[in-house]
C-alpha positions as CSV (number, residue, x, y, z in Angstrom):
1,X,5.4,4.0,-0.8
2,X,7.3,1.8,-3.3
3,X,7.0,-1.8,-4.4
4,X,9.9,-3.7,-4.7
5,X,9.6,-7.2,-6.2
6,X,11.2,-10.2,-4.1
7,X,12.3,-13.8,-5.9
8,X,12.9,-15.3,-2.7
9,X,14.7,-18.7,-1.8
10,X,12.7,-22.0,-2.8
11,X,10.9,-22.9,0.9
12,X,10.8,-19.6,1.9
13,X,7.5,-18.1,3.2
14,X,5.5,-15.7,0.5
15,X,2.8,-14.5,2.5
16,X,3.9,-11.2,3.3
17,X,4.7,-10.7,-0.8
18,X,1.0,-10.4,-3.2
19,X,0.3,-13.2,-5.9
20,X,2.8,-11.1,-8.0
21,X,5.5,-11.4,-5.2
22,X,5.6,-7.5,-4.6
23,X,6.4,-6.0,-1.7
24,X,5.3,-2.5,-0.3
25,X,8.2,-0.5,1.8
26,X,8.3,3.0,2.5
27,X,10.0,5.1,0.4
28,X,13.5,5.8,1.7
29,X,14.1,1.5,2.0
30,X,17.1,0.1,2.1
31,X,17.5,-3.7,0.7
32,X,17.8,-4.1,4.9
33,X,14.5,-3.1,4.8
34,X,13.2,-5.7,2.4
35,X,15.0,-8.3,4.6
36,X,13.6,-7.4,7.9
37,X,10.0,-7.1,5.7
38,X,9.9,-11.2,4.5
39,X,11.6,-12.1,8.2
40,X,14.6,-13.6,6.6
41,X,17.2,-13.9,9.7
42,X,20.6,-12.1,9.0
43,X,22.8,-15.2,9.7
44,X,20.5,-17.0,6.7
45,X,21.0,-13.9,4.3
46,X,24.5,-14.5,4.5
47,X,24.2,-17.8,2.9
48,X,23.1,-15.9,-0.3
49,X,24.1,-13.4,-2.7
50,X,21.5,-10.7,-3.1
51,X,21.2,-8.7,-6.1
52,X,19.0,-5.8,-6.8
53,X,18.3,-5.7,-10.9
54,X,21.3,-8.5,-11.2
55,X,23.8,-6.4,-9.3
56,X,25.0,-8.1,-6.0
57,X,24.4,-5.4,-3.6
58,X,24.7,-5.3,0.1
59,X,22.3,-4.5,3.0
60,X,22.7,-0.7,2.6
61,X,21.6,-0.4,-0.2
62,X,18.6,2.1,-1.0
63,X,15.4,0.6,-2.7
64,X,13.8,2.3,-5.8
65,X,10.5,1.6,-7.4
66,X,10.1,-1.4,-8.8
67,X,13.4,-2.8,-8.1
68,X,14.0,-6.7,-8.5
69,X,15.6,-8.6,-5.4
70,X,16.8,-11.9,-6.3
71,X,18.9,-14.2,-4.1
72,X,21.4,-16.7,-5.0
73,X,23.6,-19.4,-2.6
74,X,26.6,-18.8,-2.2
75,X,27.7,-22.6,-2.4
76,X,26.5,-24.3,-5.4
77,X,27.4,-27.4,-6.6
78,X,27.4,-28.9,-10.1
């Protein structure tokens, strides 16, 4: 197993995440994975950016222990 940690989206739910918002996959992952583990839709995962230790990365991608997943918008305004 690996533990991936998982900044997700203000208003998301954090109950499948512990108090340190880690996550336990197995140990082939992919960010996918992750994505299908905190029930975030596809359609609403393309609203963000993901990055996986501040690289944007894409769905495929294959986790590693105590990798970072952070997500952005993709429309900001400021």
């Amino acid at each position: 197993m690996i533990r991936v940690r998982v900044l997700l989206p203000p208003g998301w739910s954090r109950k499948m995440l512990d108090e340190r918002y880690w996550l336990e996959l197995k140990d082939d992952a992919t960010l996918a994975d992750a994505l299908a583990a905190v029930r975030m839709p596809r359609p609403l995962a393309k609203a963000f950016f993901v990055s996986i230790n501040g690289t944007f990365s894409s769905s495929k991608e294959k986790l590693n222990d105590g990798d970072s997943i952070a997500f952005f918008p993709i429309v900001t305004s400021g």
